[in-house]
N, C-alpha and C positions, 0 to 999 in steps of 0.2 A: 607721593602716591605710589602703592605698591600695583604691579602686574595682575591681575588673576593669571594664574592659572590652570591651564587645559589641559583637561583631564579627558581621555580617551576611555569612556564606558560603553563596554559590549550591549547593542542593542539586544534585545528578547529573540528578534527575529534572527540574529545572527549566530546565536547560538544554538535555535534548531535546527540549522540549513543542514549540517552532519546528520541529525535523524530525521532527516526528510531525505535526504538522499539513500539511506539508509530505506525506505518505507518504499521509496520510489523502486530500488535495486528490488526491493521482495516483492513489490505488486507487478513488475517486470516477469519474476521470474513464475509465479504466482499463474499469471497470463501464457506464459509458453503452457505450463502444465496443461492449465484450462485448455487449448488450444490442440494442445495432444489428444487429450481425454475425449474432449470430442468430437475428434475424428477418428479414434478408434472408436466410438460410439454409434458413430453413423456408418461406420465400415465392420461393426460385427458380423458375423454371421451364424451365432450362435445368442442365444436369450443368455443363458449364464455368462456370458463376455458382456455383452453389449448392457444386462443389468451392473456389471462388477464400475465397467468402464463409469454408468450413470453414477454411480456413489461416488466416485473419485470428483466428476464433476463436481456434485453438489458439496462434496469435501473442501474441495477449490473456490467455489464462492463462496462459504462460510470461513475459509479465510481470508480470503478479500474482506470481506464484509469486519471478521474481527480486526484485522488492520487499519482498518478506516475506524474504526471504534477504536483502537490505540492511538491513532496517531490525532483522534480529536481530543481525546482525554488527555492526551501527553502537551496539548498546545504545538504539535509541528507542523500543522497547518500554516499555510501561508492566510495573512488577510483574505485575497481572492477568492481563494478555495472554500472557503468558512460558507458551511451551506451548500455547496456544491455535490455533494457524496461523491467527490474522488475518492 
């Protein structure tokens, strides 16, 4: 009677955890941005600042927003996540 042998096959999941982590680092940094923008927003004192400031924001959520569209289309979504609009 021969052995099977066991073979060690990378799970789905384990190969996206590098572009999740990756997705994680850009929505991070993605977040300071936001965070900046608008508080310079709310501390303008000038309309042409405080409009410049708002485009940046909405700049910053529509990339959050395409990230989260990348990284569903890419499958690096964890199980959990799926549906969640992280």
């Amino acid at each position: 009677m021969r052995a099977a042998a066991v073979v060690d096959v990378p799970r789905a999941e384990d190969d996206a955890a590098p572009l999740r982590m990756l997705f994680h680092r850009l929505n991070n940094q993605l977040g300071i941005i936001l965070a900046h923008a608008e508080l310079l927003e709310a501390k303008a004192t000038d309309d042409a600042y405080r409009a410049r400031a708002s485009q940046v924001v909405s700049s910053v959520l529509d990339a959050l927003s395409t990230a989260r569209d990348i990284r569903t289309q890419t499958g690096a979504e964890r199980p959990d996540e799926v549906g969640l609009g992280l």
